[in-house]
C-alpha positions in Angstrom: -148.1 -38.6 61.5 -146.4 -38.5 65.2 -146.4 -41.8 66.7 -148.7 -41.8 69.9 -146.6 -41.2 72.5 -145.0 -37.7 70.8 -148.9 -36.8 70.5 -148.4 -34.7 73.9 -147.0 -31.0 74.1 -145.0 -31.3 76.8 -142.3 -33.2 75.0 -139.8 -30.8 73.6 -139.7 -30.1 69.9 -136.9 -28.9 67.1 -137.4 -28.3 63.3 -134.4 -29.4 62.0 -133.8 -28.8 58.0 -133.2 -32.0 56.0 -130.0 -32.2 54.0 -131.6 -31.8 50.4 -133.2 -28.9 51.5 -136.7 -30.1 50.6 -138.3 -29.7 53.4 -138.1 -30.0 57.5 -138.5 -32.6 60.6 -139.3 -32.9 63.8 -136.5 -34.3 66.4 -138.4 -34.7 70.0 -136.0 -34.2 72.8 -136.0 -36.8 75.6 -136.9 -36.3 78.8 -134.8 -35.1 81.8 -134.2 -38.4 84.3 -135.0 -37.4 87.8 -132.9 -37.5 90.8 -133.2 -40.5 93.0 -134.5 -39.4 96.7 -134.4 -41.1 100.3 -137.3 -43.2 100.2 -137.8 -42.5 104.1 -137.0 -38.5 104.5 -137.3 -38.0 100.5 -133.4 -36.2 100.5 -131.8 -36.5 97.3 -129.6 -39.0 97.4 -125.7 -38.4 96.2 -123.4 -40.4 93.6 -126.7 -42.1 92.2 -126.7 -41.8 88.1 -129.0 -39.5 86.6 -128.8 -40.4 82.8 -131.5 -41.4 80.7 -132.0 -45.6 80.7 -130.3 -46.3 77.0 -126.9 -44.4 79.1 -127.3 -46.3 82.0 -127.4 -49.8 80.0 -123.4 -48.9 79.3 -122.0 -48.2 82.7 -121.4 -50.7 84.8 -123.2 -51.0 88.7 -120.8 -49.9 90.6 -120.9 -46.2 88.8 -125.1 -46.1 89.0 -125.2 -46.2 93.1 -123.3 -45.8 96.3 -121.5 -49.1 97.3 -122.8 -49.0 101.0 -125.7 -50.3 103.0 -128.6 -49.4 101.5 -126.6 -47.5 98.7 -129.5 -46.2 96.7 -132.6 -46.5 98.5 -131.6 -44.4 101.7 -129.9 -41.3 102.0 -126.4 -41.2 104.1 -127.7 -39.6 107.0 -131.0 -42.2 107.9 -128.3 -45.1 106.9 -126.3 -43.3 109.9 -129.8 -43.2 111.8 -130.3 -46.8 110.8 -126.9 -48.1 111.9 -127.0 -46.1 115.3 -130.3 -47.2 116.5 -129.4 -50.7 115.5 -126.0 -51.0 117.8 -127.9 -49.6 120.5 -130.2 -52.4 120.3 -133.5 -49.9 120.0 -134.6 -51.7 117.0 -134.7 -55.5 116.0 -132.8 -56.6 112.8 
């Protein structure tokens, strides 16, 4: 019996032949990690990690987002939008 969360057909599914030749299993194929997007124009946003969670566990911060302002959570062009608007003194920081 499937444990409950492989009781859905959208996860992907192999039969894979056990070694003594006796019978078969079922391997179920992770999901796909989605991109990260701009959380204000919804862009994807570049050098951001898209590995599955057990990958990202082994790599250190520095290689799962941008090192700049906002590196992660906004896109390079509203950071540029951001940083613009707040030299010209148009918005309050």
């Amino acid at each position: 019996m499937p444990k409950p969360y492989q009781r859905t057909r959208t996860k992907k599914r192999r039969l894979v032949k056990l070694p003594s030749g006796s019978g078969s299993t079922t391997y179920y194929k992770k999901p796909r990690a989605k991109t990260s997007r701009c959380s204000q124009c919804g862009r994807v946003i570049f050098g951001v990690s898209t590995q599955g969670s057990s990958d990202l566990s082994r790599i250190p911060l520095s290689k799962k987002r941008p090192q700049r302002m906002f590196g992660g959570q906004l896109c390079h062009v509203c950071v540029q939008q951001l940083l613009k608007s707040a030299t010209r003194g148009t918005i309050s920081t």
